[in-house]
N, C-alpha and C positions, 0 to 999 in steps of 0.2 A: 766680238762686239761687247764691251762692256759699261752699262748704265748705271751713273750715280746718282742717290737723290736725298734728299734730307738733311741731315746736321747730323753730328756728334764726336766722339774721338775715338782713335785705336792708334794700334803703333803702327807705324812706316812697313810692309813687307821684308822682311830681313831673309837671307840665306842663315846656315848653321851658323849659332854663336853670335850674330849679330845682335844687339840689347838696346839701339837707340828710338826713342819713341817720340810718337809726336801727334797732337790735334791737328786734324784732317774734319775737310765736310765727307758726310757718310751716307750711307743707306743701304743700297743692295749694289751686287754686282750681280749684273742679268746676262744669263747665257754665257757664261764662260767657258771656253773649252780647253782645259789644260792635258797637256801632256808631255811629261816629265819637266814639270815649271821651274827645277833648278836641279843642277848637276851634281847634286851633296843628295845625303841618306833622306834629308825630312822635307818632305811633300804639302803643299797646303797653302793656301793665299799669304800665311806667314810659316816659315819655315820652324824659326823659333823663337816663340814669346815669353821674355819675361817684364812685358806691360800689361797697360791694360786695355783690353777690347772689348769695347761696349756699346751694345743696340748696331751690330751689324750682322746685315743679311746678304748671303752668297744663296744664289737661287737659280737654280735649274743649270745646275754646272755638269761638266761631266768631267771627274778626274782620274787617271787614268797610267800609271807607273809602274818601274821597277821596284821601287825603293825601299828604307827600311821602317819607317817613319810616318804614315800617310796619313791625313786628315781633312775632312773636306774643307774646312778653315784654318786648323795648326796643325801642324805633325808634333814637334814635340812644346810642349805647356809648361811654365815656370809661374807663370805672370796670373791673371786673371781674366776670364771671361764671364760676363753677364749679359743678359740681356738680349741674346746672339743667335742666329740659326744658322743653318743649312739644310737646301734643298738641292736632289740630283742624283749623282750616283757617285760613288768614291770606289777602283779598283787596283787592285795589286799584284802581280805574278811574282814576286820572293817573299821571301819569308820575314814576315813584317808586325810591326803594333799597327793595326788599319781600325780608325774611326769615323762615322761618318760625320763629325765635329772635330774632335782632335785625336791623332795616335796615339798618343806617349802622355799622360799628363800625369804632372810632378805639382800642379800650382790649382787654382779654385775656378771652375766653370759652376754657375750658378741663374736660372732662371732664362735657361737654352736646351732648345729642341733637335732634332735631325729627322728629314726622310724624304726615303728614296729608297735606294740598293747600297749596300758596300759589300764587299766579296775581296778574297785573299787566294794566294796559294794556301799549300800545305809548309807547316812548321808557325800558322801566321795567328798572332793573338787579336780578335777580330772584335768589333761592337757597333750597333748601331750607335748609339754614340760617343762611344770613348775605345781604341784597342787596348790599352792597358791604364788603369787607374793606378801609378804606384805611389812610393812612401810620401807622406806628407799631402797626397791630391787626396781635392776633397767634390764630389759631386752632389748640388742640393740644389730642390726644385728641379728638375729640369727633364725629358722627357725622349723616346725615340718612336717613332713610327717606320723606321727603314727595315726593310729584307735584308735578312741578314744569311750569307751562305758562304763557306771556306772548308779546304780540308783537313782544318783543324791546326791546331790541337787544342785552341779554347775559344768557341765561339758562344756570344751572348746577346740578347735582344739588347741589353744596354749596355754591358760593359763587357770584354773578352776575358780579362782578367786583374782582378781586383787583389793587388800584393801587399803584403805588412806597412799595413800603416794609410791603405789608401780608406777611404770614405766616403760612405754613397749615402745617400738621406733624401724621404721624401721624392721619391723619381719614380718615374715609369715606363713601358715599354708595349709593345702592341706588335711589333711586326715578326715575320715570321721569320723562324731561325732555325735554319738546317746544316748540315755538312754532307760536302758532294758526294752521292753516290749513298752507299749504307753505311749508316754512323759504323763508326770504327770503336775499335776496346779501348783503343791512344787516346779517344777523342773524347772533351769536355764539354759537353754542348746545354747552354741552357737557357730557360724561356727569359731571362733579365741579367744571369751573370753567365758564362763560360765557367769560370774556376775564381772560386775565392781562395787564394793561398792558404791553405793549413787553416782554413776559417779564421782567419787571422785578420782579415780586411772589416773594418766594423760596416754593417748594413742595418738601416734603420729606416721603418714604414716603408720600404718598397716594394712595387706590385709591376704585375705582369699579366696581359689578358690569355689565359691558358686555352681559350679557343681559337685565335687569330693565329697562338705564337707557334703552334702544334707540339708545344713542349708541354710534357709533365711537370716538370721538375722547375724551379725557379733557377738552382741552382747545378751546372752540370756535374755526373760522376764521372767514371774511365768506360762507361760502356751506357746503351741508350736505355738502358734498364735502373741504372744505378746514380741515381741524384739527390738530391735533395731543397726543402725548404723552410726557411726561416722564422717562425713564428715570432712576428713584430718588428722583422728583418727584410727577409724579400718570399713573398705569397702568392700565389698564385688567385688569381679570379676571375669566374668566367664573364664573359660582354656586358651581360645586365648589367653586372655588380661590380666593373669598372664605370659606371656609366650612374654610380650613386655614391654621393659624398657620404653618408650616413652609414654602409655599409662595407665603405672602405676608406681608403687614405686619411688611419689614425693621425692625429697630431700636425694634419696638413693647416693651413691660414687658406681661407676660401674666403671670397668679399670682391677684391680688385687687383689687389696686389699680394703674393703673387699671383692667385688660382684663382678661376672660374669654374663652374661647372653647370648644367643644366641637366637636372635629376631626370634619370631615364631618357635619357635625348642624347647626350652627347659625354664624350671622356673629357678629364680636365684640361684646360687651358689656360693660357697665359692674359692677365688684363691689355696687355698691349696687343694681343693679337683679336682679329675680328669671330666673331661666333659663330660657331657651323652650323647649317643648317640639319634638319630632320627629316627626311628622306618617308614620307606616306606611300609613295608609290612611284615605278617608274615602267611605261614600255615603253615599245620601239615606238608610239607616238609622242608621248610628254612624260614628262618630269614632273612629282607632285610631291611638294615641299612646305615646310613649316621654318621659318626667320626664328633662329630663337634669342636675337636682338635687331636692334637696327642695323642697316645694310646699305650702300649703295650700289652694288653689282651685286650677282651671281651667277659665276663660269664654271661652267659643264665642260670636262676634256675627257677624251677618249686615254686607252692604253700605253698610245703611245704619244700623251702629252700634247696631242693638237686640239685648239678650241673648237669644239661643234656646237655650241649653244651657249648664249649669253644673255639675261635677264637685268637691264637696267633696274633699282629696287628704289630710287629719290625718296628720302624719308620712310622709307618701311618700318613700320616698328616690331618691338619684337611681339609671336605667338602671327603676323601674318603670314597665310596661307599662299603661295604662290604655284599655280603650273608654269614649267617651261615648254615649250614645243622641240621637240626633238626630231633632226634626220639623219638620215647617214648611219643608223643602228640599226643593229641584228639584235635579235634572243639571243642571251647569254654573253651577250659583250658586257664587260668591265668600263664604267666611267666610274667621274671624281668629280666631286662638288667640291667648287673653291667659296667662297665670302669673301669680297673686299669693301670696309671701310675705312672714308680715310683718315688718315692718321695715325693707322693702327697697321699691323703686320697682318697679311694674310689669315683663313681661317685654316686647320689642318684639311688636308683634302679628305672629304665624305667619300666611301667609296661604295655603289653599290653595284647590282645584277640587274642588265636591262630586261624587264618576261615580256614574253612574247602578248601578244592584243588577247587579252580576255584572256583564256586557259591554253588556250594553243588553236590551232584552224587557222583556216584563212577565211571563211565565210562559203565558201561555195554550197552545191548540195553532196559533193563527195567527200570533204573536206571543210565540214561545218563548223564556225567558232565555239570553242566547249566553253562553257560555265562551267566551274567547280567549288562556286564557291560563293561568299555574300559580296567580298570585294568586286569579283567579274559580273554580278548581278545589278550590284549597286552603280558600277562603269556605265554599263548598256543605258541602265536607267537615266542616266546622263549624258547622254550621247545620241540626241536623233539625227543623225546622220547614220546611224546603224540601224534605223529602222525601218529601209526601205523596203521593196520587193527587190527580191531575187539574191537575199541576204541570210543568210540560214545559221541557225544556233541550235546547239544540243545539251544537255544538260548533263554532266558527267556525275553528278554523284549529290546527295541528299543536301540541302541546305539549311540551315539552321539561321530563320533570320529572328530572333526574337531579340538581337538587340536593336532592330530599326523602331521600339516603340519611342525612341528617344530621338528619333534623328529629325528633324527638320523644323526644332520647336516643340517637338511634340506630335507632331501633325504625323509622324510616321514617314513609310518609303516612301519615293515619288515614281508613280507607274511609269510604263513604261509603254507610251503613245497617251495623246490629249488630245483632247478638240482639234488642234493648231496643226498637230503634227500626229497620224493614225502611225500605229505600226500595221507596217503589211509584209515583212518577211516570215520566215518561219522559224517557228520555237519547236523544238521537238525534248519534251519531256524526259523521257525515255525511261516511261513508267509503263 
C-alpha cells in the first residue's frame, strides 16, 4: 500500500543510469514493502539520482535485497537531496555501500534524517545515513537515529565511509552501532564515521551521542580499541550535552531553519519537523509528558511499531503538561513517543523504559508496593485510588524530600489521604 500526500518535486524513480526528472505531487510513501525493487546493483525508491529530491518522506518501509547499492530512498546520489527522510529498516546480504537514506553518494544531501535499522553482510560499507560518502559528496545539516549493525568492514552511526574528497558538516548521530558478533581487528567501527579514508575526507562540527551509540571513538580504527576523534571534526558527547545548543554544535544556525533545539529536553531537529516531547515519567499505568511546542496528537507505539496510546493535543501549546493512559504494558517494555503537527514532518521518536507502578509490588501484604523514592512518594500522593484498604506499601530506602518546599505554589507536598478521601491501607516504614 502506498500513500501520497502534499506537494512538491523529485525525479521520476529510475533504474541504474536513468537521469530524467520531473515535478510530481509528493509527501510520504507509507508502508512500503520492497524487496529487491529492481533487477540492477542499486536499491532504493530511486535507483539513481542525478536530480533533485526535495521534502520527500518514505516511512516505515521495510527494504530488504541482495544488492550492491542500497539506500532507503537512493542507492546511488549524483543529484541532490534536501529536505527528505527516511523511516523503517534498510537490509542487505552482499557486500554492499548500505544507507539508511542513500548508499553511494557522489552529489549533496542536506537538511535530511534517517531511522530505523540498516544492517549489511560482511565486506559491506554501512551508515545509518549514508554507506559511503565519496569524492565530490557532501553532507550538511542533516542527522541519523538508526541501529546500525554489519560484519563490517566500515560501519558508522552516520556515515560507513567517508573517501577523498567526501564532506560531512554540521551532522549528527545517535543510534547504536555495532558489528556482529566481537568486533573483528578487519573491522572499522565508529560512533558517527566507520572509516575516514587516510583522514582525508574533510569533517566539520560533527557529534555523536557516546552513550546511546556504545562507541568510544567517533571515528572507527582496525580493532575495537583503536579509534579515534576529531577535535572541531567529529566528537563524541554524552545525552545531556547532545541535548544542549551551548555546549555543543559549534557554528550550527539554531532559530527555524535549519535547527531547532530545546535545551535539556530534547536533541536537535529540523523546523519542518514537529517537536518531541519530554518524557517526566512513564508506567505500566500512564505516560507523563511535557509538549515542548504546540501539537495536535501524540502517539505512543510499542517495539514493534503498533499504536497503543494516542493523545489528541487541539491547540496545546508548548511547556503543557499532558498524561496519557496506557495499556497493554509490562515493566521494562520499550515504547516511542511520536508528535504530529500539521504541516510539518513527524517528531523524532522519544524512546523510553516503561517502570513498573511505584518501585516495583504489586500491593498485596506479601508483595507490597515499594517506595524508593520522592518520585513513588509524590505518585501515591496523587493517586487516591491507592488509598484504600487492603492496599500495602513499604518503604525501601531513606528519602530526601526537601525539594517539595517549592511544590504546589509553595504550599508544599500534598498528603497523602484528606477529609474526602482517608487513607486506610498500610504504609509500612521499615524503620
Amino acid at each position: 500500500l502506498v500513500a501520497v500526500v502534499g506537494a512538491g518535486k523529485f525525479c521520476a524513480v529510475v533504474a541504474y543510469g536513468a537521469k530524467a526528472c520531473a515535478a510530481v505531487p509528493r509527501a510520504g510513501f507509507v508502508g512500503i514493502n520492497v524487496g529487491g525493487l529492481y533487477k540492477v546493483n542499486t536499491i532504493g525508491l530511486f535507483g539513481y539520482n542525478e536530480g533533485v529530491i526535495d521534502s520527500l518522506a518514505m516511512v516505515n518501509a521495510n527494504i530488504t535485497c541482495p544488492h550492491t547499492f542500497v539506500g532507503g530512498l537512493v542507492g546511488i546520489n549524483y543529484g541532490t537531496i534536501a529536505n527528505s527522510y527516511f523511516t523503517g529498516t534498510v537490509s542487505s546480504s552482499a557486500n554492499n555501500n548500505v544507507g539508511g537514506l542513500v548508499g553511494d553518494n557522489y552529489g549533496t544531501i542536506t537538511n535530511c534524517y534517517s531511522i530505523g535499522t540498516v544492517s549489511a553482510a560482511n565486506g559491506s560499507f554501512v551508515g545509518g545515513l549514508v554507506g559511503t560518502n565519496t569524492i565530490g559528496g557532501t553532507i550538511t545539516n542533516s542527522y541519523s537515529m538508526s541501529t546500525v549493525f554489519a560484519d563490517g568492514p566500515c560501519v558508522g552511526g552516520l556515515v560507513g565511509t567517508n573517501t577523498l574528497g567526501g564532506t560531512i558538516t554540521n551532522s549528527y548521530s545517535t543510534g547504536t552501532v555495532s558489528v556482529n558478533g566481537v568486533d573483528s581487528h578487519n573491522a572499522y567501527v565508529g560512533g558517527l564515521i566507520g572509516y575516514n579514508t587516510d583522514n582525508a575526507g574533510t569533517i566539520t562540527n560533527n557529534y555523536y551521542d557516546s552513550q546511546t551509540s556504545g562507541r568510544q571513538y567517533a571515528m572507527g580504527g582496525n580493532s575495537s580499541t583503536n579509534g579515534s576523534n576529531s577535535a572541531g571534526g567529529a566528537e563524541p558527547r554524552p545525552t545531556a550535552e547532545m541535548w544542549r545548543q551551548v555546549t555543543t554544535y559549534n557554528n550550527w544556525t539554531f532559530g527555524s531553519n535549519p535547527w531547532l533545539i530545546r535545551n535539556d529536553s530534547s536533541y536537535a531537529y529540523f523546523g519542518y519537523q514537529s517537536a518531541p516531547v519530554y518524557v517526566n515519567n512513564c508506567n505500566i499505568e500512564e505516560l507523563n509528558i511535557d509538549l515542548l511546542n504546540t501539537a495536535d496528537s501524540v502517539v505512543v507505539y510499542n517495539s514493534s511499531n503498533v499504536r497503543i496510546a494516542k493523545l489528541q493535543t487541539p491547540n496545546a501549546t508548548s511547556g503543557s503538561s499532558k498524561i496519557i493512559p496506557l495499556s497493554g504494558v509490562s515493566a521494562n517494555d520499550t515504547i516511542y513517543i511520536v508528535t504530529y503537527e500539521q504541516g510539518k514532518a513527524p517528531s523524532y521518536p522519544v524512546q523510553t523504559i516503561v517502570k513498573p507502578l511505584f518501585c516495583g509490588g504489586n500491593g498485596t501484604v506479601d508483595d507490597p508496593y515499594q517506595i524508593c523514592n520522592l518520585e513513588a512518594l509524590k505518585y501515591l500522593s496523587e493517586r487516591s485510588a491507592y488509598w484504600g484498604a487492603g492496599i500495602h506499601f513499604i518503604q525501601t530506602a531513606d528519602i530526601d524530600a526537601y525539594e517539595t518546599r517549592t511544590w504546589n505554589g509553595g504550599a508544599g507536598f500534598s498528603p497523602i489521604g484528606n477529609n474526602g478521601t482517608k487513607f486506610t491501607g498500610t504504609y509500612n516504614g521499615n524503620k
